[in-house]
Structures are given as C-alpha cells and as structure tokens.
C-alpha positions as CSV (number, residue, x, y, z in Angstrom):
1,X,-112.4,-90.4,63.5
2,X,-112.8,-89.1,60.2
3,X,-113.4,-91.1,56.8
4,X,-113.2,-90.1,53.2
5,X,-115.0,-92.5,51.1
6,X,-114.6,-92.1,47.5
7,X,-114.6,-88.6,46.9
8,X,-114.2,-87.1,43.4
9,X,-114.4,-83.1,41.9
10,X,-114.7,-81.9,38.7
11,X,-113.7,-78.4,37.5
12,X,-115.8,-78.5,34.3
13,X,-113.7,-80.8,32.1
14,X,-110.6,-80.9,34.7
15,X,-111.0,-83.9,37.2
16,X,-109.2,-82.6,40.4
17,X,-110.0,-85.1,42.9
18,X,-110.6,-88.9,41.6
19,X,-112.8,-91.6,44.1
20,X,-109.9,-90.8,47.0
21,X,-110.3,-92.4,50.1
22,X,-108.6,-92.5,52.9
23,X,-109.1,-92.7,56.7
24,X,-107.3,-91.1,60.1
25,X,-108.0,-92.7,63.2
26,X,-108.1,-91.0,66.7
27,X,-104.8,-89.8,67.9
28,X,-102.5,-90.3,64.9
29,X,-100.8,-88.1,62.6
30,X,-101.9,-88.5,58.9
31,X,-99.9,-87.1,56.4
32,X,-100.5,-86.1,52.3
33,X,-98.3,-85.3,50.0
34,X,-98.2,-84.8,46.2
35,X,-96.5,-82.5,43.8
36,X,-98.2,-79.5,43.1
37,X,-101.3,-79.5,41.3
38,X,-102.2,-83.3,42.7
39,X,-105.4,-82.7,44.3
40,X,-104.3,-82.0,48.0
41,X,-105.9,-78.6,48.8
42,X,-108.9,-79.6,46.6
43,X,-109.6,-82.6,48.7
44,X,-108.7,-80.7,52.4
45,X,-111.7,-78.2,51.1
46,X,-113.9,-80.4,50.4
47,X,-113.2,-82.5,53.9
48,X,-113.7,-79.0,55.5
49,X,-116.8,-78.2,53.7
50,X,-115.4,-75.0,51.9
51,X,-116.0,-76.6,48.7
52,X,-118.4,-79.5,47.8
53,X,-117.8,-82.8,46.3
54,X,-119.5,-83.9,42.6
55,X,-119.5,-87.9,44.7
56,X,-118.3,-89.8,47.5
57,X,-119.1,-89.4,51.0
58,X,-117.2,-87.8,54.3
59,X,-117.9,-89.2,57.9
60,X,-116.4,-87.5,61.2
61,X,-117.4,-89.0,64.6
62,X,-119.7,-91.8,63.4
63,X,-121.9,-89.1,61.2
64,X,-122.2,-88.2,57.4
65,X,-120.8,-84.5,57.3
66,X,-121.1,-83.8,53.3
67,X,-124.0,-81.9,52.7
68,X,-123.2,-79.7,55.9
69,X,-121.4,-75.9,56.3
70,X,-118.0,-75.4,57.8
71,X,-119.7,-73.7,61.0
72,X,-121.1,-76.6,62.0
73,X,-118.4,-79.0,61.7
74,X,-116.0,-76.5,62.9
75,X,-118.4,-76.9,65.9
76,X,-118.1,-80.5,66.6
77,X,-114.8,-80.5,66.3
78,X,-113.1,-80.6,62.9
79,X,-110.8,-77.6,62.1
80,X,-108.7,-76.0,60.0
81,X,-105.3,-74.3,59.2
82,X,-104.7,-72.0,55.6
83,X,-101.5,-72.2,54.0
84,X,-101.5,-68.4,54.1
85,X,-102.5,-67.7,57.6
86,X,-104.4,-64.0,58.3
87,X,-106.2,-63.9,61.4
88,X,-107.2,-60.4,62.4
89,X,-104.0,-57.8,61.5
90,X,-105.2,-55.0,63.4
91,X,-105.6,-56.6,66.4
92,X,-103.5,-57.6,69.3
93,X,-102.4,-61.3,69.6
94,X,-104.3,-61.4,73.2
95,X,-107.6,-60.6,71.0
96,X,-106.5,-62.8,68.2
97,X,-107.1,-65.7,70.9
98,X,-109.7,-64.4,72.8
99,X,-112.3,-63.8,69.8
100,X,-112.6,-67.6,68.7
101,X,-114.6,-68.8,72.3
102,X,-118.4,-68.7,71.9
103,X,-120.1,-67.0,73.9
104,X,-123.6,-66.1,74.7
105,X,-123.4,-62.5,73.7
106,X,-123.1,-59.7,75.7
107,X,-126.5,-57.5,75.4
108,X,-127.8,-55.4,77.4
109,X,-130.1,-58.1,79.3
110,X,-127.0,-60.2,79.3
111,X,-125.3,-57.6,80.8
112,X,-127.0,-57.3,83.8
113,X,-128.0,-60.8,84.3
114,X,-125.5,-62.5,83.4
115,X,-122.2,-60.3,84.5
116,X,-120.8,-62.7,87.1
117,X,-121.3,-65.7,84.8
118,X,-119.6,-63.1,82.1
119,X,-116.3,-62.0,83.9
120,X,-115.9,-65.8,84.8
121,X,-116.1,-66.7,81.4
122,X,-113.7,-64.5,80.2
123,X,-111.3,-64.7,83.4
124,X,-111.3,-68.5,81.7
125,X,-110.6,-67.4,78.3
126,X,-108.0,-65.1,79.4
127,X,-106.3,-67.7,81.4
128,X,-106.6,-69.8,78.3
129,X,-104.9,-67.3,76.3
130,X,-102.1,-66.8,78.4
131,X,-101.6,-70.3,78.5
132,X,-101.2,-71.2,75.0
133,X,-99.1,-68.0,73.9
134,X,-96.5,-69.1,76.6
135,X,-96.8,-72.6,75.1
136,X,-95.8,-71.5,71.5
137,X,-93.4,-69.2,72.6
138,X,-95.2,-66.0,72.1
139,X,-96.4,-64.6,75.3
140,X,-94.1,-61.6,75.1
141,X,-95.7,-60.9,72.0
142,X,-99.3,-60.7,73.4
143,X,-99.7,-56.9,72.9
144,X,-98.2,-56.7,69.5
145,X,-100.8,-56.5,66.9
146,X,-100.9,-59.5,64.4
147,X,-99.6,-57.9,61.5
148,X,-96.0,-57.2,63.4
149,X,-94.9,-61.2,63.2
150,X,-93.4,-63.3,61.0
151,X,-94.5,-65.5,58.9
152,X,-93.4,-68.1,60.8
153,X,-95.3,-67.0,64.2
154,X,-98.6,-66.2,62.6
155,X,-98.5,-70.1,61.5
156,X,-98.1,-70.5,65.6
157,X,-100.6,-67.9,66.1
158,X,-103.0,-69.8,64.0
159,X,-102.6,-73.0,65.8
160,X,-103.1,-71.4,68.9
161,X,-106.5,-69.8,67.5
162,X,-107.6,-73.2,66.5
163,X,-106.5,-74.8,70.3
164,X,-108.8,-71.9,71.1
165,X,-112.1,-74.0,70.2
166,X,-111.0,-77.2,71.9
167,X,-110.9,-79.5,68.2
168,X,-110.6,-83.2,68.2
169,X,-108.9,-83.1,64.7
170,X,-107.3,-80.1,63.3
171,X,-106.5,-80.0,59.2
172,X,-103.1,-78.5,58.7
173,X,-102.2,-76.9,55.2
174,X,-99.0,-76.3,54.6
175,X,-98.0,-75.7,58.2
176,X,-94.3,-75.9,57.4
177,X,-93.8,-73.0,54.5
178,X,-92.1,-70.7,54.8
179,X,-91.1,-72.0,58.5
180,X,-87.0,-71.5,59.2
181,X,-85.6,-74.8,60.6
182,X,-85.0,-73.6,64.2
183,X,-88.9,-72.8,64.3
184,X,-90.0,-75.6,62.2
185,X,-88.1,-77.6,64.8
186,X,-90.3,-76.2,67.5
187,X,-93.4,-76.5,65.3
188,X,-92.9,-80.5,65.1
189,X,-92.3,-80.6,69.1
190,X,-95.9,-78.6,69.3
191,X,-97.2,-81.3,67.2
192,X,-95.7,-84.2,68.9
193,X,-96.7,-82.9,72.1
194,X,-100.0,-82.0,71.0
195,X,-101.0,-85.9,69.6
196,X,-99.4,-87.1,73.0
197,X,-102.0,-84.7,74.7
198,X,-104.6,-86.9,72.4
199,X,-104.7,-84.4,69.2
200,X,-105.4,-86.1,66.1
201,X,-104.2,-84.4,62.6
202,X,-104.4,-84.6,59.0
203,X,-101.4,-82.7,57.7
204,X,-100.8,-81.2,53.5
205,X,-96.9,-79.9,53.2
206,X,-94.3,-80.3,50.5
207,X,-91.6,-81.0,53.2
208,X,-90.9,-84.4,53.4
209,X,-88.5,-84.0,56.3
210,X,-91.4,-82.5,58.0
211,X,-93.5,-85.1,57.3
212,X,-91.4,-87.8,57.8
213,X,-91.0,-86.9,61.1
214,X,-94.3,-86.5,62.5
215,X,-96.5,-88.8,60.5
216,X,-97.6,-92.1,61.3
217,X,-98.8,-93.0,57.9
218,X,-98.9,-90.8,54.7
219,X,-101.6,-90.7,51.7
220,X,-99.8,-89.5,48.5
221,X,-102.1,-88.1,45.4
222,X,-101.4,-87.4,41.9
223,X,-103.2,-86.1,39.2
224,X,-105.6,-86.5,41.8
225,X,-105.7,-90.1,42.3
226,X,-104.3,-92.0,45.6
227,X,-101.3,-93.8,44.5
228,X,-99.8,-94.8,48.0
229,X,-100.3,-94.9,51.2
230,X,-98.4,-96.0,54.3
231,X,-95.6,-95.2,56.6
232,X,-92.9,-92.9,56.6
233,X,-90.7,-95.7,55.7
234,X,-93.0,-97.6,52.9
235,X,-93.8,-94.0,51.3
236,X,-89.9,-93.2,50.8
237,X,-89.2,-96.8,49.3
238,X,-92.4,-96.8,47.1
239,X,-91.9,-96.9,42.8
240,X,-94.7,-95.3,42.4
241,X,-93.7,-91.7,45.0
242,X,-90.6,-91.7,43.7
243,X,-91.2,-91.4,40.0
244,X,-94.0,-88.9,40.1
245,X,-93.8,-87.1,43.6
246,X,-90.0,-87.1,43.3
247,X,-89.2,-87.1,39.4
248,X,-86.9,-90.9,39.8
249,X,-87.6,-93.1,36.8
C-alpha cells in the first residue's frame, strides 16, 4: 500500500533522513521507532507531503506521490495524526467531526437546489458523528468544546477526525504520549479493532510497550539511517536496537 524507496533530507550540512526505505502492506500495523533526534518525524513529513525530500521516491496505491501536496493525498486516502493534536478549540466536539466531510458547498444556488440532497448529507454525517464518538468513548462529551479535554481524549478526538474522511492508511505520531495506561489501553483496542475492520497504519511512538503490542513489524532509525527492521520479537533481540535505541553495549 505504501512504499518508501530511498528517501534522504538534508538540513543544510545536517543529514536527517539517509536512503530509508521501508514498506507497509495493506492491513498491517507498521511500527518506527528511534531515540529522539533519529529521523522519525522527518521521514513521516516527508511521506505526508508536509516537507519534501532532497531524493528517493514515495508510492501509495500503485502511484508516485512525491512531487504532490498533502490535500491531494489526504484525498485518496493517506492521513495523518500530530504528536500535539489541536483540532478546532472553540468548537464543540460534534463540529470537530462534522467539519472534515466534503461537501459541495452550500451557496445560495446550492441552497435551493440542492436542499434535500443537503439535509441527507448531513443527516449521514451526523449519524457518522454520533457513531464514532460513542466508539471512542466520547459521546457524552459531544457538546463540550474541544479545548475542555484531556490530552488524552483530543488524541481520540483526532482519530475520530481522521475516521471522518474514510482513509485507507492513517500515519500516527506519537499516538501514545502523554496517554495514562487505562486510556492507552483503550487506545490499542481502537487500533486492533480498527486493522480488524481493514485499517492499515504506520505508527512513530517512544513506547515500546505500545508498540510491541500492536505492531506487526517495526522499522527502527538512527541518526537517520534504517538499522532494523522486523517483528516485535526480532526488534527486542536485535544488537544493533539495543545499543543505540536502548543505550546496552
């Protein structure tokens, strides 16, 4: 589903991304670690089209992306968490959710063309909504405005905004800070259920727990270079993790 072929980036003289590749097929969980300044967020930009690459090439569904903006791959399909989720603060969780559908604008023609087609649309979207919040545990929250939760929940909230625009791969950064364990608990059963469903991920955290227990393979970087790669078991037994992602000669 989506292929990193040697990909590199240079910060003037600083080389923060060195010919990485790495691959995630449809319906698995992908997982990449490294200690902090390895590369990680530098290569999720780039495979989100925030930030470009200086080489290599990115393919998602059969098709180069590099080259292209985040709208457009956003909408066939790839998208994205932020370690630091935002959202919209002022504004109700119900219209947190119900902003991200597109629509065909409601003008004036629109308006009185198009109102049946309209209300059904958003009758959908509302249903849609609902649905989600009560699946992340925040339905009783739907009137609060954003800014109100935890940090915790507007990490839920954020997932539920990207379930909001149907994606066939979602990029999560850092899903798991700042997450207490009875929530981060929650958050892998989400996950879980959400690559049963047919969700396929590519997941950046620090937790190994976490990471351990949702991935089917892990990618780990260093001084931006791919030094590993493999399961949860082979990653946790490799020489190479331990000494530089864990600090064991």
């Amino acid at each position: 589903m989506l292929q990193v072929k040697a990909l590199s980036k240079n910060f003037g003289g600083v080389q923060a991304v060195k010919n990485v590749s790495l691959e995630v097929n449809k319906g698995e969980i992908v997982g990449l670690i490294g200690p902090n300044g390895a590369g990680k967020t530098t290569l999720f930009n780039m495979v989100s089209l925030f930030l470009s690459s200086n080489s290599g090439e990115i393919t998602f569904l059969n098709e180069k992306i590099d080259g292209s903006t985040p709208e457009a791959v956003v909408k066939r399909g790839l998208l994205r968490t932020f370690q630091t989720p935002v959202g919209f603060p002022k504004l109700s969780l119900l219209e947190n959710l119900m902003v991200v559908p597109p629509n065909e604008g409601e003008g004036i023609f629109e308006t009185f063309l198009k109102r049946k087609t309209i209300v059904q649309t958003e009758q959908k979207n509302y249903e849609k909504v609902c649905s989600l919040l009560r699946q992340f545990n925040l339905y009783d929250k739907r009137n609060e405005l954003a800014e109100n939760l935890s940090a915790a929940e507007l990490k839920l909230l954020e997932l539920c905004r990207q379930l909001m625009a149907d994606p066939k791969i979602m990029l999560l950064d850092e899903p798991a800070s700042g997450v207490n364990p009875m929530i981060l608990d929650k958050m892998v059963d989400h996950i879980l259920r959400l690559r049963d469903e047919g969700m396929t991920f590519l997941v950046i955290d620090h937790n190994l727990g976490f990471i351990y227990r949702i991935c089917d393979r892990i990618y780990c970087l260093a001084n931006g270079e791919l030094i590993a790669s493999g399961t949860p078991e082979e990653i946790s037994n490799n020489e190479n993790v331990k000494s530089v992602y864990l600090g064991v000669s």
